[in-house]
N, C-alpha and C positions, 0 to 999 in steps of 0.2 A: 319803612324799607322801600315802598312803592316810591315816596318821594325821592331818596338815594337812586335807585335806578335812573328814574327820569331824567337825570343830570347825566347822564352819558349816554342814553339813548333815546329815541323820540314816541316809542311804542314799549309795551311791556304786555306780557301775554301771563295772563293766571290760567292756569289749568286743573281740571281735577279729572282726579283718576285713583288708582290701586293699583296694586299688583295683581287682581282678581280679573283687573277691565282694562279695557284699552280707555283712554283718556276719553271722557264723555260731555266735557263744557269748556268751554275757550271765554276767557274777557279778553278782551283788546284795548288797553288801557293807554292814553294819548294825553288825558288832561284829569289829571288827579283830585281837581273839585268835584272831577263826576263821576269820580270812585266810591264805594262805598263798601264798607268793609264786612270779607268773608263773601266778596259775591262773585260770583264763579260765570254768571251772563244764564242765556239759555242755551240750551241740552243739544248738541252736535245731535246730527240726522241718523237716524236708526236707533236711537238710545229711548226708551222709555221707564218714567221710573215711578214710584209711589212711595207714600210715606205711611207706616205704623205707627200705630202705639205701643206701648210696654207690652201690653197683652197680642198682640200683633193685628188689632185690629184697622181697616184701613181710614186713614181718617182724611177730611176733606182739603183741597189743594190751599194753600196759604196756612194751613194751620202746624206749628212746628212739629216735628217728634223726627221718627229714625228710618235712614233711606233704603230702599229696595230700587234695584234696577235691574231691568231686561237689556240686554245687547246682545249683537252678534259677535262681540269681543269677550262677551262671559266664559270664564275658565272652567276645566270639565272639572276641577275637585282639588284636593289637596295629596299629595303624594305620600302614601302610605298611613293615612289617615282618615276613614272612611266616618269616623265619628264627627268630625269636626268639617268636615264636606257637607255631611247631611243637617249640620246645625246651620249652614250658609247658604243651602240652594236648595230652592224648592224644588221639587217634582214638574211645575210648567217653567223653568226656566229662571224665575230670580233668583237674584243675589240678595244677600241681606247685609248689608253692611253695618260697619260700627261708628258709621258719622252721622248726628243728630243733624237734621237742617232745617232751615224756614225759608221754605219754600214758595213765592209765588209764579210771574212769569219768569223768575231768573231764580238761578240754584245758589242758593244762600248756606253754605254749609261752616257753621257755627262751632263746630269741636266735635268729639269722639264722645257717641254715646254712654262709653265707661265711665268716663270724666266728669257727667253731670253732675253735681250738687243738688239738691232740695235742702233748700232753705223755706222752713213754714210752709207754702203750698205753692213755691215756685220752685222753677227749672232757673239753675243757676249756670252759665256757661262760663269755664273758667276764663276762655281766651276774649272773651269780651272786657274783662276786669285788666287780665294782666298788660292788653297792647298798650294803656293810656300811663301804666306805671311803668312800662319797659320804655317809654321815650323822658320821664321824667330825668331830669339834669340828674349825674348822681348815680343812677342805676343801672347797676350789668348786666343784669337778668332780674328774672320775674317770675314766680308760680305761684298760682291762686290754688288753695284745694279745700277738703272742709275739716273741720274737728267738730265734735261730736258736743251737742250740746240738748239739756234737757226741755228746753221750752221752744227751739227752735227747729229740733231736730240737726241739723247742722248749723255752725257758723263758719263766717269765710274769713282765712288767714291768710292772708298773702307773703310770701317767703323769699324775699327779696336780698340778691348779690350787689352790694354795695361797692362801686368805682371807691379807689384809694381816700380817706380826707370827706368820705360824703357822709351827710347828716341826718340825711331822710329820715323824717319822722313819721311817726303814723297820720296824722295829720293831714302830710305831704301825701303820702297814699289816697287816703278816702279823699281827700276834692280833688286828685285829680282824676279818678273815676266818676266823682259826682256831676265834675264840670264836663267832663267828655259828653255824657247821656243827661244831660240835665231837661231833653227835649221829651216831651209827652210821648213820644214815639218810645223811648228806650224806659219808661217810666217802670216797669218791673227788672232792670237789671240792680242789682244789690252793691253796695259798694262793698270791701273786706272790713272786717268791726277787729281783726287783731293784724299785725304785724310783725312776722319774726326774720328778725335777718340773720344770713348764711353765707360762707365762706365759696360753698358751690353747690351743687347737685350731682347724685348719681345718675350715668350716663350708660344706657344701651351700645349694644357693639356698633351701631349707625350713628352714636353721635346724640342719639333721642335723649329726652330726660325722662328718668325712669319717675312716674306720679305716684305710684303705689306705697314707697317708701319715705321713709326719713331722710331728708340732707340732710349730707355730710357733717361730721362735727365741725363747731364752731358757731351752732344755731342760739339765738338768744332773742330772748321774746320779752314785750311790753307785758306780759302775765305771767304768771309763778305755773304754770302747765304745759303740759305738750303741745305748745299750740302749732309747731310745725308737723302733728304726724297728719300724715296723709291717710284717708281711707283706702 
């Protein structure tokens, strides 16, 4: 997408934010080689933030897991919802958000901490898997999610909308995730081990694709199982 932009404009600005915050990281993106993806730059001035673990303990800078932040743009709560307020904002002020990131001096935010996979003893992030199948020749769309397996605890499906006439095979899926991260850097990202293709996905009133559920009928998988339900 960044490289589509480029072609019509000479700058591209990633931001991140919520609807909790006022926008708290700007990139400035000019030349696409020294882009690198899901990275958001460093943290606008007055923003502080930290990262937890599952248990919400705080864990050291560069190390992944789930964001909290402090601003002076932090929302006072959720309207008519006082349960679901005191799940999100601490008593001194954070927020607890639900984006997992990896974070060091720039805000690297990876996907939605609901979204995670475990597979075996890693963190699986789905949006890492699906960018390199969603630019694959052939493919409309893309969702990576897991199904439930007994030795691995999850395995990863990838559930892909196939352009008119296209033949993508499973195949076609795993190297092109293998080749994207083939670098010792990305050496724990998982490629998907099943492939079921879908006619479309169920879509939120924004447009969003809803993860939690089954696409749409017309799903058909390289396995004789559900390999499309989503957790």
């Amino acid at each position: 997408m960044c490289e589509r932009f480029l072609t019509v404009t000479n700058t591209l600005v990633v931001r991140y934010g919520c609807s909790e915050l006022i926008t708290i990281s700007c990139n400035f993106i000019s030349d696409i080689n020294k882009y690198k993806d899901f990275d958001c730059d460093q943290l606008c001035a007055g923003t502080t933030i930290t990262v937890v673990s599952d248990k919400m303990k705080e864990l050291l800078r560069g190390t992944p897991g789930r964001l909290m932040m402090k601003s002076v743009g932090v929302f006072n709560g959720y309207m008519n919802d006082p349960d679901k307020t005191n799940e999100a904002l601490t008593g001194d002020g954070w927020y607890l958000t639900s984006d997992y990131i990896d974070a060091d001096n720039h805000l690297v935010v990876v996907g939605r901490y609901d979204y995670i996979t475990m597979h075996n003893n890693l963190h699986i992030y789905p949006s890492t898997a699906e960018k390199p199948i969603q630019k694959l020749k052939g493919v409309k769309n893309a969702v990576v999610g897991p199904i439930p397996d007994d030795h691995n605890y999850h395995n990863i499906c990838a559930c892909v909308v196939r352009e008119p006439g296209s033949k993508i095979t499973e195949a076609d899926v795993i190297k092109a995730v293998t080749d994207k991260y083939a670098d010792d850097e990305f050496k724990t990202i998982v490629a998907p081990q099943h492939l079921a293709c879908t006619v479309g996905f169920p879509g939120t009133a924004v447009k969003l694709i809803q993860r939690r559920v089954r696409p749409v009928s017309g799903c058909r998988s390289t396995e004789q199982q559900g390999l499309a339900r989503f957790a």
